[in-house]
C-alpha positions as CSV (number, residue, x, y, z in Angstrom):
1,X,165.4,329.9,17.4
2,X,164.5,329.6,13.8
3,X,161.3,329.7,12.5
4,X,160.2,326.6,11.0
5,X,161.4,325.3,15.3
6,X,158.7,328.0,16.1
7,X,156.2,326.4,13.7
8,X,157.0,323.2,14.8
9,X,156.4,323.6,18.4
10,X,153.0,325.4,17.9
11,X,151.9,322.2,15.9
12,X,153.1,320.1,18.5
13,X,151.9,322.4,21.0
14,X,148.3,322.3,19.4
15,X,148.2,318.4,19.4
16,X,148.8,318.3,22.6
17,X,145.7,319.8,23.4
18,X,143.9,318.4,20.5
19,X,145.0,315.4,22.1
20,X,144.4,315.3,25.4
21,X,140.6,317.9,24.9
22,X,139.5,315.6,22.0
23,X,137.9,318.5,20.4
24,X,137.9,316.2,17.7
25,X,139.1,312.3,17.4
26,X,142.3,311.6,17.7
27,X,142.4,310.3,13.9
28,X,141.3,313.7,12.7
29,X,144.1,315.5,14.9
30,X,147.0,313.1,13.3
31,X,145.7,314.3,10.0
32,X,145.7,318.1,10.7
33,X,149.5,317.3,12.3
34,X,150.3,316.3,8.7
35,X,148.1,318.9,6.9
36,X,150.0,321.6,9.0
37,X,153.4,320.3,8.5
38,X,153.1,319.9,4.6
39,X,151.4,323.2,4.1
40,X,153.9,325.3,6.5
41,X,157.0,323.2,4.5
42,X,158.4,321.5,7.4
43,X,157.8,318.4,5.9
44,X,157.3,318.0,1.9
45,X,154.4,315.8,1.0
46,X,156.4,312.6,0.9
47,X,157.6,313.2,4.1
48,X,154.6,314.0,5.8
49,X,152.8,310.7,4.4
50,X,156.0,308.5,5.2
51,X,154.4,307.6,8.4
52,X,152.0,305.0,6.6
53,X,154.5,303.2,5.1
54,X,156.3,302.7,8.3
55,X,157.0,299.0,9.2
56,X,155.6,299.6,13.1
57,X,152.3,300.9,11.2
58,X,152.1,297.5,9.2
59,X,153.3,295.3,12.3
60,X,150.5,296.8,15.0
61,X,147.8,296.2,12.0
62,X,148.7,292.8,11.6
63,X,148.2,292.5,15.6
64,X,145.0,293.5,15.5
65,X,143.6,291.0,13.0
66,X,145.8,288.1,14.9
67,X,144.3,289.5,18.3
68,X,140.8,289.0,16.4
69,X,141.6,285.7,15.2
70,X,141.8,284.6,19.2
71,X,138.5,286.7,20.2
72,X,136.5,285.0,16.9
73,X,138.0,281.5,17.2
74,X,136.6,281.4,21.3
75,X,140.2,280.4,21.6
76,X,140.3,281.5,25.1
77,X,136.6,280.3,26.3
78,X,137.8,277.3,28.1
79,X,139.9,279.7,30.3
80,X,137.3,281.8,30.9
81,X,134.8,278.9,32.2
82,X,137.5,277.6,34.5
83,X,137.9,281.1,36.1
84,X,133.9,281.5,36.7
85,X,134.4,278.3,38.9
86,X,137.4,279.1,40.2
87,X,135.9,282.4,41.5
88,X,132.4,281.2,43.3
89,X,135.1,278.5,44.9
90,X,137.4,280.8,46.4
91,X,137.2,284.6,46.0
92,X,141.4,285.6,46.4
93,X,142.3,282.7,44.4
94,X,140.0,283.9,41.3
95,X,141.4,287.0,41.6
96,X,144.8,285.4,41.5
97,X,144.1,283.5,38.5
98,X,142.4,286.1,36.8
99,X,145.1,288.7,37.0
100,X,147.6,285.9,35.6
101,X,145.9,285.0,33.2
102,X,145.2,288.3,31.9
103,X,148.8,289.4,32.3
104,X,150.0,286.2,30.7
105,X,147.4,286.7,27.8
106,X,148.0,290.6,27.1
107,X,151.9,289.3,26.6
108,X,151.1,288.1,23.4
109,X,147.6,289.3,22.2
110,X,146.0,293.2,22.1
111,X,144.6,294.2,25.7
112,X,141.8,295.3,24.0
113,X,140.2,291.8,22.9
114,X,141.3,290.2,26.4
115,X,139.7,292.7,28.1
116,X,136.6,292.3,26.6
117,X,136.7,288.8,27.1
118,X,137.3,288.7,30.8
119,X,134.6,291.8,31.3
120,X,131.4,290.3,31.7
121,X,133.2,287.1,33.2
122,X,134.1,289.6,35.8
123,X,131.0,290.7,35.9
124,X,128.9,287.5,35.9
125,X,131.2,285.9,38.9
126,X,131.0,288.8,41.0
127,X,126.9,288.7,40.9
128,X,127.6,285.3,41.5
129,X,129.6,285.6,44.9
130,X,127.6,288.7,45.8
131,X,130.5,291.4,45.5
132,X,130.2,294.7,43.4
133,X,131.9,294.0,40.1
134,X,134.4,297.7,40.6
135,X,135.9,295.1,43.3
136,X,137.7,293.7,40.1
137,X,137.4,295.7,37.0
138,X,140.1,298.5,37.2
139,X,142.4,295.4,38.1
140,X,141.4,293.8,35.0
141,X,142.5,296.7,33.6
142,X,145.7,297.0,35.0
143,X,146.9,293.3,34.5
144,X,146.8,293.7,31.1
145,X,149.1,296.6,31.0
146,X,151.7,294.6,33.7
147,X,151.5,291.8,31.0
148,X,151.8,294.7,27.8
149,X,155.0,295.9,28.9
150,X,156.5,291.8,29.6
151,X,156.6,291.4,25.3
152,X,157.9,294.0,22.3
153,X,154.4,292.5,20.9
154,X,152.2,293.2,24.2
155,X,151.2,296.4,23.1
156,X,151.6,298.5,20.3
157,X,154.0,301.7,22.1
158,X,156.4,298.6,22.1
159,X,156.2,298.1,18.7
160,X,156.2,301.6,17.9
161,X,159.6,302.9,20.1
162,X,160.9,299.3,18.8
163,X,160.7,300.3,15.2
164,X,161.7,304.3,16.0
165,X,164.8,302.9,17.5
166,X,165.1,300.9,14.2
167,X,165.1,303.7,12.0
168,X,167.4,305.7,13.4
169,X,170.0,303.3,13.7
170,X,170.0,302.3,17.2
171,X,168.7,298.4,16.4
172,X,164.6,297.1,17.4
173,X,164.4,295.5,20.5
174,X,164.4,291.6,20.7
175,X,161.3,289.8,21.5
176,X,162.1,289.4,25.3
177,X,164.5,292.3,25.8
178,X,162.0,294.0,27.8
179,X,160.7,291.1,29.9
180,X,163.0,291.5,33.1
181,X,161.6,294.4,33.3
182,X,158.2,293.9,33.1
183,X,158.3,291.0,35.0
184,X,159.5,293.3,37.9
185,X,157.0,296.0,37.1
186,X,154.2,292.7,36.8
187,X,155.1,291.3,40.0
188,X,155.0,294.7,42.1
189,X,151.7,295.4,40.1
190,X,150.1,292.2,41.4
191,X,151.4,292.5,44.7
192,X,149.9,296.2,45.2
193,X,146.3,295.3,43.8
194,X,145.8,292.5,46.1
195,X,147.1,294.2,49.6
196,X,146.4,297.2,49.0
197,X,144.3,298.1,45.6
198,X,141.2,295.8,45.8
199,X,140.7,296.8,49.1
200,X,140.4,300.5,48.3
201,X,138.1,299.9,45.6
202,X,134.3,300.5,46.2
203,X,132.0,297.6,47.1
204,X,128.5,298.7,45.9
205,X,127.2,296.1,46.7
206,X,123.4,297.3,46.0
207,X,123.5,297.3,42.2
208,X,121.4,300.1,40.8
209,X,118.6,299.1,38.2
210,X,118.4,299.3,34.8
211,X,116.0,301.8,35.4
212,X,117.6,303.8,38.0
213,X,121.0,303.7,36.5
214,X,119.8,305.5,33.4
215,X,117.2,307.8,34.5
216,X,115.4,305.9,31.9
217,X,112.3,307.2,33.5
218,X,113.2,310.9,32.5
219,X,111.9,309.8,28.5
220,X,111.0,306.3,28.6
221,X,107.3,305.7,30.2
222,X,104.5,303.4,29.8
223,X,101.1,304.8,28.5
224,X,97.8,303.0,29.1
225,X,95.5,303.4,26.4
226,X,91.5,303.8,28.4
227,X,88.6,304.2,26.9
228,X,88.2,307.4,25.0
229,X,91.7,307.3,24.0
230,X,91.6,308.9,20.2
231,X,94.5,305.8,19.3
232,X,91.9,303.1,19.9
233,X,91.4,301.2,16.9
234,X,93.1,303.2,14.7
235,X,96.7,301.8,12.8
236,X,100.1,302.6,14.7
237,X,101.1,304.9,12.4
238,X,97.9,306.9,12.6
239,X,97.9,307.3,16.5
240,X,98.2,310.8,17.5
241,X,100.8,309.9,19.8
242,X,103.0,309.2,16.7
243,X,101.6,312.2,14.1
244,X,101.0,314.8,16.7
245,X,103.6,314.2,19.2
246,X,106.2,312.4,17.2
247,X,106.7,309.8,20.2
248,X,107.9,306.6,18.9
249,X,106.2,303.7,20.1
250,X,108.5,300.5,20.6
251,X,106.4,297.8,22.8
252,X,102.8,296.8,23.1
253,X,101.2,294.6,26.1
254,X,98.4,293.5,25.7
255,X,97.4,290.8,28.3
256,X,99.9,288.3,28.6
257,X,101.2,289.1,25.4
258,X,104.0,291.5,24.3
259,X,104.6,293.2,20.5
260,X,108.3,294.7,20.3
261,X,108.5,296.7,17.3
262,X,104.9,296.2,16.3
263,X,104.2,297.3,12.7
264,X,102.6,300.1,11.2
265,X,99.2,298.7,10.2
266,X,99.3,297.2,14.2
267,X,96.1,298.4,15.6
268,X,95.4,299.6,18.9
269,X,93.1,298.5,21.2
270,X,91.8,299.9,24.9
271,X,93.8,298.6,27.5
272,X,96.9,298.3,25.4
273,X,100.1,299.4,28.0
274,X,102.3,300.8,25.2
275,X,106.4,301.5,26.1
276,X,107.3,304.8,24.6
277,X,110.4,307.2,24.1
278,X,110.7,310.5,23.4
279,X,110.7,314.2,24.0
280,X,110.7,315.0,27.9
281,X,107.8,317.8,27.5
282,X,105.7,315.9,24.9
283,X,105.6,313.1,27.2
284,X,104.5,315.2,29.8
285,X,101.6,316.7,27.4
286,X,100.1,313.7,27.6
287,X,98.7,314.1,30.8
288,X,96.3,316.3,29.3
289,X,95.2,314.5,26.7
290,X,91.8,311.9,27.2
291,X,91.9,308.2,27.8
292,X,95.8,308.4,28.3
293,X,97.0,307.5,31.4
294,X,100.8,307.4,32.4
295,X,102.5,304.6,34.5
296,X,106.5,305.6,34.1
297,X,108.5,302.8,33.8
298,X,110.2,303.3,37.7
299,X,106.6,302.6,39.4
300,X,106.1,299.0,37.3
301,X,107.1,296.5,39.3
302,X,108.5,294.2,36.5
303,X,111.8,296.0,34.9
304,X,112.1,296.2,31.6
305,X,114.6,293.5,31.0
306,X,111.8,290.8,32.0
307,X,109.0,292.4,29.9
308,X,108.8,289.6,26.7
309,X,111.5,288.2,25.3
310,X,113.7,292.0,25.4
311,X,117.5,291.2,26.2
312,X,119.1,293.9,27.6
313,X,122.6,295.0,26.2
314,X,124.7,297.3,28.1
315,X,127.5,298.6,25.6
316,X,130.5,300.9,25.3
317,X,131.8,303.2,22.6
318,X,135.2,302.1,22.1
319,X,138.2,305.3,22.2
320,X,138.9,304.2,18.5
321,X,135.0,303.8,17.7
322,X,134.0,305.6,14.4
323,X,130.4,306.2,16.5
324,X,132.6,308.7,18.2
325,X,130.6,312.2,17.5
326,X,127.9,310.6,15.9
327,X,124.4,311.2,17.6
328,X,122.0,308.4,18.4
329,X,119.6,309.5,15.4
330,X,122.6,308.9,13.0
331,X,122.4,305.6,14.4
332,X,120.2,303.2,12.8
333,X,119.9,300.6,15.5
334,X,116.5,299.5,15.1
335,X,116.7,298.9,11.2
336,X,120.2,297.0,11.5
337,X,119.3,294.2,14.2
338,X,116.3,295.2,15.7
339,X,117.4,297.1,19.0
340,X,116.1,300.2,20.8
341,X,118.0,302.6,22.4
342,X,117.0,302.9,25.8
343,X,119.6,305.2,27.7
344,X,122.9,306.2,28.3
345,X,125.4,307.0,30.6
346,X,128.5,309.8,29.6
347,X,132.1,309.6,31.0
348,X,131.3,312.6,32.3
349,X,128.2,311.5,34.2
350,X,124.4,311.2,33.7
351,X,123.3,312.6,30.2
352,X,120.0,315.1,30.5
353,X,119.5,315.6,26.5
354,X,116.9,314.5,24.3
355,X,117.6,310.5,23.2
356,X,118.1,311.4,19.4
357,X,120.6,314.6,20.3
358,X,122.9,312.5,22.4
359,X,126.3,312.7,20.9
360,X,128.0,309.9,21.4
361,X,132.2,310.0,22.7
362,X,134.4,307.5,23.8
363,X,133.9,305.7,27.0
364,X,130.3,306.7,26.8
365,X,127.9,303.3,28.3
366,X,124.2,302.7,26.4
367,X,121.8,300.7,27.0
368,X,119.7,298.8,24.1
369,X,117.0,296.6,23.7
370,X,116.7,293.9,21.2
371,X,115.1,290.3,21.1
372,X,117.2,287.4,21.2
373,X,117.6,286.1,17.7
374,X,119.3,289.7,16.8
375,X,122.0,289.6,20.1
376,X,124.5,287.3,16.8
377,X,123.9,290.5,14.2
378,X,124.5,293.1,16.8
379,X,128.2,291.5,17.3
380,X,128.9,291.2,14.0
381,X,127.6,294.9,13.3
382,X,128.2,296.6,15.4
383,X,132.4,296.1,16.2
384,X,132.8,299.5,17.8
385,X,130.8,298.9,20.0
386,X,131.6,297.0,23.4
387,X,128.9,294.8,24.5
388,X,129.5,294.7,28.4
389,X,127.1,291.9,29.6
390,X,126.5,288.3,28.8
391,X,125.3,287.2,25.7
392,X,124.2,283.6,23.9
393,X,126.5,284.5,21.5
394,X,129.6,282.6,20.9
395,X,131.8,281.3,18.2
396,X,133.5,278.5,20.1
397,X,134.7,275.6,18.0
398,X,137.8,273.3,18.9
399,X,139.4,273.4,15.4
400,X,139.2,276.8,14.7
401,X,140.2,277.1,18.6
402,X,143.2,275.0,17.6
403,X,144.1,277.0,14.2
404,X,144.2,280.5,15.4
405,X,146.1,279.5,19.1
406,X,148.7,277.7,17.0
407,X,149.2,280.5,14.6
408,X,149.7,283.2,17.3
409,X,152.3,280.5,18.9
410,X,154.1,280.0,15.4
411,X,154.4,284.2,15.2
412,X,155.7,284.3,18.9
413,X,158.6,281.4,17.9
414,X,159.2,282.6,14.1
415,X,159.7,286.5,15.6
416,X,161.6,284.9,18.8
417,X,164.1,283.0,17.4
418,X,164.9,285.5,14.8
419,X,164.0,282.8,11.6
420,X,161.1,286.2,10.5
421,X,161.1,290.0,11.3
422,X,158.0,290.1,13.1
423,X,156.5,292.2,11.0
424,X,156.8,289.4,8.4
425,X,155.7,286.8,11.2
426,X,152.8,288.9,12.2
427,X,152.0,289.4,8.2
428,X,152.4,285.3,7.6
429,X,149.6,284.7,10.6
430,X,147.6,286.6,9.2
431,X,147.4,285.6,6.1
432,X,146.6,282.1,7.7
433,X,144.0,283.4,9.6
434,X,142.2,284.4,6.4
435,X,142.7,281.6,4.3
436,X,141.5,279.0,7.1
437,X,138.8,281.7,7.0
438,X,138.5,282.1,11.1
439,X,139.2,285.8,9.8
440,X,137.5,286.5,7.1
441,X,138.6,289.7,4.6
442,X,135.7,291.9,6.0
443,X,136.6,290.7,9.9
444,X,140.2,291.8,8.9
445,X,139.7,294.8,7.9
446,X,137.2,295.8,10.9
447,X,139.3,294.5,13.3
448,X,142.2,297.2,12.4
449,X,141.3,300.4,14.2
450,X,142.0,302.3,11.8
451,X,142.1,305.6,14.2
452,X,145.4,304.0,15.7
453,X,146.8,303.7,12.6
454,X,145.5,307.4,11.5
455,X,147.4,308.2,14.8
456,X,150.7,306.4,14.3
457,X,150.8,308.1,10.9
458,X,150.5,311.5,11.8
459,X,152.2,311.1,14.9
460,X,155.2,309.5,13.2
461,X,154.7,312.5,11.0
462,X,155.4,315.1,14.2
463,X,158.5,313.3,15.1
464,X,160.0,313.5,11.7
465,X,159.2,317.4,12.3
466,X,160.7,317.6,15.7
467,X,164.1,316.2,14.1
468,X,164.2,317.9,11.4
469,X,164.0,321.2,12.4
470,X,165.9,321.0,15.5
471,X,163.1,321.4,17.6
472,X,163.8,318.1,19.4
473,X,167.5,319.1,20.1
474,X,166.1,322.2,21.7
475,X,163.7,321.1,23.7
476,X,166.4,318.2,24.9
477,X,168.8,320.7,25.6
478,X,166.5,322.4,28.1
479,X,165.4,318.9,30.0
480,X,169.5,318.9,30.6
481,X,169.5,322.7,31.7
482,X,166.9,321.4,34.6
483,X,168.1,317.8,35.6
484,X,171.7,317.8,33.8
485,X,173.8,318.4,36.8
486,X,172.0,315.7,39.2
487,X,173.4,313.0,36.6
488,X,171.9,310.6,33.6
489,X,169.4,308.9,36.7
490,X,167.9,312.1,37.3
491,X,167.4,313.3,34.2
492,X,166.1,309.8,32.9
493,X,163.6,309.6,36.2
494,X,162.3,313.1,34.9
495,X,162.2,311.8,31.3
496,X,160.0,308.4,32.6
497,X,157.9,310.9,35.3
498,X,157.1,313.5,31.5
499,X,156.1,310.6,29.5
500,X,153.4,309.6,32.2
501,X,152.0,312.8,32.8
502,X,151.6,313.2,29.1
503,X,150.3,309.4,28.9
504,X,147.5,310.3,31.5
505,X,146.2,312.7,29.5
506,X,146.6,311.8,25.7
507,X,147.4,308.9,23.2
508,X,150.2,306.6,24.4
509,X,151.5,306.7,20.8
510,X,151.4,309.8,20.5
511,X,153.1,310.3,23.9
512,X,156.1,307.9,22.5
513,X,156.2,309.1,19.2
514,X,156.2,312.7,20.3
515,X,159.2,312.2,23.0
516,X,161.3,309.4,21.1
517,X,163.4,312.2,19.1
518,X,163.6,314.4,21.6
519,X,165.0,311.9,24.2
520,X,167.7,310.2,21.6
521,X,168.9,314.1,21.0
522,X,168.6,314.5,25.3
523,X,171.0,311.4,25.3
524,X,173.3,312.5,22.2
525,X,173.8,316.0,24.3
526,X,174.7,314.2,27.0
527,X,177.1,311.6,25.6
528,X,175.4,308.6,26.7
529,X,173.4,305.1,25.7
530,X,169.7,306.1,24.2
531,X,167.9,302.9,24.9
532,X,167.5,303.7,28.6
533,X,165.6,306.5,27.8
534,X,163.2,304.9,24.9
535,X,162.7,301.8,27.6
536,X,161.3,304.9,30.2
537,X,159.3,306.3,27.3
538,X,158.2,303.0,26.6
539,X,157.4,301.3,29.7
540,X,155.6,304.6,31.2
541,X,153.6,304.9,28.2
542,X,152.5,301.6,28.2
543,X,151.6,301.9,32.4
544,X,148.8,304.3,32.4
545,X,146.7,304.3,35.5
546,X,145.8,307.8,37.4
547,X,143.1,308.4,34.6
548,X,140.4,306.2,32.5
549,X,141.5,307.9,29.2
550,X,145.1,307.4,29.6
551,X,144.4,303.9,28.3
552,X,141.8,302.0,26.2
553,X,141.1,299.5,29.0
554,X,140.8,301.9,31.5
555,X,138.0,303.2,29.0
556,X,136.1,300.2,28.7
557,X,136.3,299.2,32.3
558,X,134.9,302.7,33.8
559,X,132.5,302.6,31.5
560,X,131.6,299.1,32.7
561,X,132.1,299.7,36.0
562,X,130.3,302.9,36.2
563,X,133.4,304.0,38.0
564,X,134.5,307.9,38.7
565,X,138.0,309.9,37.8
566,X,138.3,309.9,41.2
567,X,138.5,306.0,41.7
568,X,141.0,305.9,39.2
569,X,143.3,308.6,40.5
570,X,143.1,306.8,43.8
571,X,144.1,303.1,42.9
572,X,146.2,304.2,40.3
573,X,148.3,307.2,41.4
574,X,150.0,305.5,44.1
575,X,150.8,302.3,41.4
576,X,152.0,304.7,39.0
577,X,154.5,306.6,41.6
578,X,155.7,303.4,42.6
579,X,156.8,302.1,39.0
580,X,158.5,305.8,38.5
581,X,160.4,304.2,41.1
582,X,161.1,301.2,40.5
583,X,161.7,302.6,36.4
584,X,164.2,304.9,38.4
585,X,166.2,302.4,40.1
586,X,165.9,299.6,37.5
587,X,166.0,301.1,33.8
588,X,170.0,302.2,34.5
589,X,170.7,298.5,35.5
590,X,169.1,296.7,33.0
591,X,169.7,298.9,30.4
592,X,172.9,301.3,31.0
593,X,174.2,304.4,30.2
């Protein structure tokens, strides 16, 4: 073994964990991949930055802004209203309809955006008909992966092993080459959720308060300013609570009328109820302190999503979110649109530090506070972040509807019927997206998540690596040593049962970049067809379900759902066991050796 295989395999080695720990974000790991690989040699500078220029980068990009073109236009509104009454008519057959139409949707557009369209309809219809909304979100979920893997454009692992297979001569799939497939692996998907999935899934039907949900009591209580109270008459910014405690003040009652965010010069009067946030132990120095009387939020009777004219806005940190690492103080909420930061909820469980300390990750669920007239700016701010519940915000209009649903269509034909490369149909939508400004330049380039494209790069990067050195002909060599003399089904079955494990626990691209070379050098040692094997890369990669960070979906729906690993590991294990073997049966006959 020579060295630069050894070096090699402790890079990939390290990503791996970096990967799956995220010690740091994904986009910073796909940079040290490059970093390492220049510096050690492996690669020379031009070939560790090739990734960037790769046509599968430049095609998934151009998918994002066309998937944001749909989301902005409100293309897919009218569809949405019709499933609200479809589901308060009859439950099964919303759920039917639902899971079609996010299959059929996530065929053609990013999961991502129909996801977080169909989340709080989800959520709104299952208040409605009186079921816990985790009755229906992991499905969500999961229909948009069946759909993902019907398309090369339903996700972007298609794209990716599509344009891998490209490069090294093997020819990118067709538009539909993939579709028998995942019309099989659709089909058994749907039929699984509704006997058996659904009806595994918790039914809380007793849905926690605000309150309760975030332990919001724990540093958000009300304070009742009584006579003798050294605040009373003085400025806000001169209250002790403010200079001496350093508790920030957010809402004043006073009667029947409510101040959020009063001023500075807003003076203080006895009897004022005044909602504040802060440090656990300061807060609970004011017991001590004259005039001050406590009344935490739990014991009002009115929640604080009634008091004034406060929307709550439950939201999630997307897994390609630039807030990633970033704590809450870093976070200038209240001076961008107005909102307070009220709580939050990790992926990990309840969070017990201070409010400005929280570091935010992935997956994580906050709750914030604004009035009304700032729930348009928050959207248009605030992209990373996932805004779970309903809103009065919408950009529905039939022409732009119209414009961005016909463009999508013309880049499904043009790419179908072979007249464009998709990357050049994908590049020509966009382009009319912008100039019939239902995109506009700044929307475009927010829409990219540019961590994904970080990823791709220096994933791409590691690939190049693993060829070049060999390292992906060794570690091929060894997956025949173990399954070689059972036969190509075997050894593919192990190949599709590898790329899940890895899937569950890190990046799919990362998972398909990283196995792609090895698996065309497993199938040039063994004499036989390659494309079986990228399809089983491809499809498991693309069918993540045990875990909630295995897929982005998965992330926003457990987040939304307030939903546990375990949950996930028991609807989605069995699915995933039973398209390794369906993948094992079917892959050799649609696709031979």
């Amino acid at each position: 073994m020579s060295a630069d295989i050894i070096i090699t395999l402790i890079i990939l080695t390290g990503a791996i964990i970096l990967f799956a720990t995220e010690v740091v974000s994904v986009d910073v790991t796909a940079m040290l991949i490059i970093g390492s690989l220049v510096i050690t040699g492996i690669l020379s500078p031009q070939e560790g930055i090739a990734g960037f220029a790769n046509t599968a980068v430049v095609t998934v990009a151009s998918m994002f802004v066309l998937s944001a073109g749909i989301e902005k236009s409100g293309a897919l509104n009218p569809i949405t209203a019709f499933l609200e009454k479809l589901f308060l008519r009859n439950f099964w057959l919303g759920v039917i309809c639902m899971l079609l139409s996010v299959a059929f949707l996530s065929a053609f557009i990013n999961n991502t955006p129909v996801v977080a369209l169909f989340i709080p309809v989800v959520i709104s219809c299952a208040k409605a008909i009186k079921i816990s909304p985790e009755k229906l979100l992991i499905p969500l979920s999961f229909a948009s992966m069946f759909g993902g893997v019907c398309t090369l454009i339903g996700t972007s692992t298609n794209i990716l092993v599509s344009d891998y297979a490209a490069s090294v001569g093997l020819g990118a799939f067709t538009m539909y080459e993939m579709t028998e497939l995942g019309l099989i692996f659709l089909v058994s998907g749907l039929v699984y959720l509704l006997v058996i999935g659904i009806r595994q899934l918790p039914d809380k039907t007793a849905v926690q308060k605000y309150e309760e949900k975030y332990h919001l009591g724990d540093y958000i209580t009300n304070v009742v300013l009584q006579k003798g109270a050294s605040s009373i008459g003085k400025p806000l910014n001169k209250s002790s609570l403010i200079t001496e405690l350093g508790l920030e003040i957010f809402q004043v009652r006073r009667g029947n009328s409510r101040y959020f965010l009063p001023p500075n010069d807003f003076i203080l009067e006895e009897n004022d109820i005044l909602k504040i946030k802060g440090n656990v132990d300061k807060i609970r120095k004011l017991k001590n302190r004259t005039g001050i009387v406590i009344q935490p939020v739990l014991n009002k009777e009115q929640p604080v999503s009634l008091t004034g004219n406060l929307i709550l806005h439950e939201v999630v940190v997307l897994p390609s979110s630039d807030l990633s690492g970033v704590t809450v103080r870093d976070i200038d909420f209240e001076e961008s649109f107005g909102a307070v930061f009220l709580g939050a909820r990790s992926r990990k469980g309840l969070h017990n530090k201070l409010i400005g300390d929280w570091k935010l990750a992935s997956g994580d669920c906050m709750l914030l506070a604004s009035t009304k007239d700032k729930t348009k700016t928050m959207h248009k701010y605030f992209p990373d972040l996932f805004i779970i519940n309903h809103t009065d915000y919408s950009d529905f209009t039939p022409k732009n509807a119209l414009i961005a649903s016909a463009t999508i269509v013309s880049v499904i034909l043009l790419a179908s019927l072979g007249i464009f490369p998709i990357i050049t149909a994908a590049f020509l939508g966009c382009l009319v997206l912008v100039l019939t400004r239902i995109v506009s330049p700044e929307d475009a380039y927010k829409s990219v998540s540019w961590k994904v494209i970080m990823l791709l790069a220096g994933s791409l990067s590691l690939g190049a690596a693993l060829e070049k050195t060999g390292a992906a002909q060794l570690l091929a060599n060894e997956i025949v040593y173990i399954g070689g003399n059972f036969g190509p089904t075997v050894v593919l079955s192990v190949v599709y049962l590898i790329a899940t494990l890895l899937t569950s626990a890190m990046a799919n691209n990362a998972t398909v970049v990283l196995l792609a070379p090895i698996v065309i050098s497993l199938a040039g040692t063994m004499g036989i067809s390659p494309k079986p094997f990228l399809m089983a890369i491809t499809f498991a990669a693309s069918a993540s379900f045990m875990t909630p960070i295995g897929y982005q979906t998965n992330t926003m729906v457990y987040a939304a759902g307030n939903y546990t690993f375990r949950d996930f590991f028991r609807i989605g294990a069995p699915l995933n066991l039973l398209f390794w073997i369906i993948a094992s049966l079917m892959i050799p006959i649609l696709f031979p050796f």
